[in-house]
LOFIFI-735646 format. One line per 4 residues: their letters; for each residue y, z, x of N, C-alpha, C, O. Coordinates in nm, 2 decimals, decimal comma. Layout:
BEGIN
A = Y/Z/X/Y/Z/X/Y/Z/X/Y/Z/X; ...
END
This chain:
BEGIN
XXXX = 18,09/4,30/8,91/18,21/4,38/8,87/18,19/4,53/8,91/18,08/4,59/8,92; 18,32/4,58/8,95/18,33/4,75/9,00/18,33/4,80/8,93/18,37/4,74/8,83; 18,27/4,96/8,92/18,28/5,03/8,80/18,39/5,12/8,84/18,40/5,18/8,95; 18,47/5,13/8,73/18,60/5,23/8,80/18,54/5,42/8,67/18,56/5,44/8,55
XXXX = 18,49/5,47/8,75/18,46/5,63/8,68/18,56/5,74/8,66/18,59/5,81/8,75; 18,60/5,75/8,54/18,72/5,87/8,52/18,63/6,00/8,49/18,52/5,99/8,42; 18,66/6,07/8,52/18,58/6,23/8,54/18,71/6,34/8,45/18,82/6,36/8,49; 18,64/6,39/8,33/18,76/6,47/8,31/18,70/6,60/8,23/18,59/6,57/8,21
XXXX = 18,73/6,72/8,17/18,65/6,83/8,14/18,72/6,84/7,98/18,71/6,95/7,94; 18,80/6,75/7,89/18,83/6,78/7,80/18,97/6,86/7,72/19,01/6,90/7,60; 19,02/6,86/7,82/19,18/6,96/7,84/19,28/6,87/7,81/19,27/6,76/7,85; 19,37/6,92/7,74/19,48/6,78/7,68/19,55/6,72/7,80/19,61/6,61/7,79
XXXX = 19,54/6,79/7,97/19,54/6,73/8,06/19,49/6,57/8,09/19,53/6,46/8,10; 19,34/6,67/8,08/19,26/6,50/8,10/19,22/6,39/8,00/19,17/6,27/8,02; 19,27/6,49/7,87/19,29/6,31/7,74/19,36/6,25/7,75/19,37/6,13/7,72; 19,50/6,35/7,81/19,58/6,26/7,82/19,60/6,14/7,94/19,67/6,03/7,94
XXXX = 19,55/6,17/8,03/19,51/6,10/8,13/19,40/6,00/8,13/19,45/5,89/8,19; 19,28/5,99/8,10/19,23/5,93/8,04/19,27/5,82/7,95/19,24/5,70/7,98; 19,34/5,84/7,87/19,44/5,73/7,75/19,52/5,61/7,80/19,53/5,49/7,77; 19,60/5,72/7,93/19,72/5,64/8,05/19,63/5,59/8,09/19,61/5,48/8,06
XXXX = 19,57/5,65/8,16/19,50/5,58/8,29/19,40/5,48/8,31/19,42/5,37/8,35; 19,27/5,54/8,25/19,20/5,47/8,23/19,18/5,38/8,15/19,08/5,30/8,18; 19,28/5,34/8,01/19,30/5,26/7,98/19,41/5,12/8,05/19,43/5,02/7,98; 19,46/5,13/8,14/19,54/5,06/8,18/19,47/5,00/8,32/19,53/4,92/8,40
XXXX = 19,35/5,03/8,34/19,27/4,91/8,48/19,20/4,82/8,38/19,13/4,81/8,28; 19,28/4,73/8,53/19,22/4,59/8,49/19,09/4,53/8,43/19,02/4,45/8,50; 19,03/4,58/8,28/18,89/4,58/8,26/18,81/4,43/8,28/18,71/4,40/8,22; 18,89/4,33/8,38/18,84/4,20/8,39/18,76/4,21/8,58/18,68/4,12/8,63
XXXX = 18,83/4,34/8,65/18,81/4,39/8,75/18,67/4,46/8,73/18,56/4,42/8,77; 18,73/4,60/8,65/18,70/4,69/8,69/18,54/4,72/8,49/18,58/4,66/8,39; 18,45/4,77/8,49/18,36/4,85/8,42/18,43/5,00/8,36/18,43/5,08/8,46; 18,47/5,05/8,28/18,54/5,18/8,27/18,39/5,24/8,24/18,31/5,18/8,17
XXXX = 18,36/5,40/8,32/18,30/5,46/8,30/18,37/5,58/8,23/18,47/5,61/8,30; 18,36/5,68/8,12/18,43/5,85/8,11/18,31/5,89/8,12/18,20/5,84/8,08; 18,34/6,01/8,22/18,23/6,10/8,20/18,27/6,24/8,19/18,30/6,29/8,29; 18,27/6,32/8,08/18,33/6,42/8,00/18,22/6,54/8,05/18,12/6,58/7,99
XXXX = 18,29/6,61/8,21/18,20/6,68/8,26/18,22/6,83/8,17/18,16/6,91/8,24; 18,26/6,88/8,08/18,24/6,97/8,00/18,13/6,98/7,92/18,08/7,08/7,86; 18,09/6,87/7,92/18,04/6,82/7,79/17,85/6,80/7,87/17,74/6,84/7,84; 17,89/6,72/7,99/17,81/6,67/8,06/17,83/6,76/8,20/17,91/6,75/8,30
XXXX = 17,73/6,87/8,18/17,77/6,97/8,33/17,64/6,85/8,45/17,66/6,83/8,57; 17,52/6,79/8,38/17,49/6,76/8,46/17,54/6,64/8,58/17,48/6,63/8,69; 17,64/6,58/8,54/17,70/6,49/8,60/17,77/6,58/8,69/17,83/6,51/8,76; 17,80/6,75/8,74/17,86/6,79/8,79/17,84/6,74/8,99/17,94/6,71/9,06
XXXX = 17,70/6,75/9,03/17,68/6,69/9,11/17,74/6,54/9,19/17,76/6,53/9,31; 17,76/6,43/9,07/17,78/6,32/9,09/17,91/6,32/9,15/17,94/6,27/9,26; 17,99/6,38/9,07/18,10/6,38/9,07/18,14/6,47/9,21/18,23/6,44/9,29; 18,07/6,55/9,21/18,11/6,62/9,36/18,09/6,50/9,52/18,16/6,47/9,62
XXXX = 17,95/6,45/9,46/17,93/6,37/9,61/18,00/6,25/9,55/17,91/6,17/9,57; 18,09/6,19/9,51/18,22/6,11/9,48/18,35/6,12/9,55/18,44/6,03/9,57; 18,34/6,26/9,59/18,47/6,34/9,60/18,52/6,44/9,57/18,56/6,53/9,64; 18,53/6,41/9,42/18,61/6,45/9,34/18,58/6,64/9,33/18,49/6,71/9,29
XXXX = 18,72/6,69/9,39/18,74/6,79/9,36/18,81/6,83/9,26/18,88/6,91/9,32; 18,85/6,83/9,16/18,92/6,85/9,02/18,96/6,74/8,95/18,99/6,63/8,98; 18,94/6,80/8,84/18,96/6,63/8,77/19,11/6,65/8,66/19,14/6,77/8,62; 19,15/6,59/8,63/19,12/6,46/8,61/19,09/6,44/8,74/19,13/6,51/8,83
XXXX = 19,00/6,27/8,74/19,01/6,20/8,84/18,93/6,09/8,86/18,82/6,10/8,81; 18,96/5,99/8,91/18,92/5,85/8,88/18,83/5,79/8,99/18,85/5,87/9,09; 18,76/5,73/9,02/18,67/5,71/9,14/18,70/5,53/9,12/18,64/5,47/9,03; 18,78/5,48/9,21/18,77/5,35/9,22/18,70/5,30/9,33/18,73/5,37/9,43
XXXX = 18,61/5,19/9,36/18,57/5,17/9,45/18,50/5,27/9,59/18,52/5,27/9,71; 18,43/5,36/9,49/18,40/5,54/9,58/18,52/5,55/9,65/18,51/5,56/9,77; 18,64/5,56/9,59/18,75/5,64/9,68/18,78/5,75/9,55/18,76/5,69/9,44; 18,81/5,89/9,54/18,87/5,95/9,43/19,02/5,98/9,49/19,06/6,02/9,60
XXXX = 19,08/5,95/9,34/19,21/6,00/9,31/19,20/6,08/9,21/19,13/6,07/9,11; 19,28/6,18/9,26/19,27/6,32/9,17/19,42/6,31/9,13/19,52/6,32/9,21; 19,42/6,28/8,98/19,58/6,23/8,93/19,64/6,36/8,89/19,76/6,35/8,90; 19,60/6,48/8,85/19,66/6,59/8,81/19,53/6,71/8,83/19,41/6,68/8,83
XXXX = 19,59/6,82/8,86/19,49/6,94/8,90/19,47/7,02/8,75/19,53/7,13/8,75; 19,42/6,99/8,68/19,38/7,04/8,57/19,28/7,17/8,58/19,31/7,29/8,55; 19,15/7,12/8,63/19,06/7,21/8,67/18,94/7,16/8,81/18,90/7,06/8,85; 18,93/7,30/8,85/18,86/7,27/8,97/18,69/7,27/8,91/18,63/7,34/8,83
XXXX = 18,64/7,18/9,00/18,50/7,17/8,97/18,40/7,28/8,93/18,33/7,30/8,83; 18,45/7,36/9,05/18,37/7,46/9,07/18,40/7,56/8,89/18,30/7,60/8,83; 18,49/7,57/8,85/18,53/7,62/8,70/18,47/7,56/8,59/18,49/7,59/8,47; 18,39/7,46/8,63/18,33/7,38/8,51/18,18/7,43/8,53/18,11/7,46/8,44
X = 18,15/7,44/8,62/17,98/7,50/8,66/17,94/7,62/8,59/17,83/7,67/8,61
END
């Protein structure tokens, strides 16, 4: 099974996105990872070599989709 990873910093942007989003993949597909990089600055790395330049944003099959520009990485560091 794929792990599908949502990345989000805590902003009613990314709960609310998180809620939609992440709850609506296929969890017979996909593993839901949150990783609450406010919370968790050390995951900031991860999330960079993923892609992911602002989150929200979802990492399916190492591709990122960045669903709304909330905050940029670099502003969580």
């Amino acid at each position: 099974m794929s792990t599908a990873l949502f990345y989000h910093a805590g902003c009613p942007v990314c709960v609310e996105a998180e809620q939609k989003v992440a709850d609506a993949i296929d969890q017979s597909r996909y593993t839901v990872e949150v990783v609450h990089l406010g919370e968790n600055k050390d995951q900031i790395s991860s999330a960079e070599k993923a892609g992911v330049k602002s989150v929200p944003a979802l990492v399916l099959d190492g591709i990122p989709f960045h669903i709304n520009f909330g905050a940029d990485l670099n502003a969580l560091k």
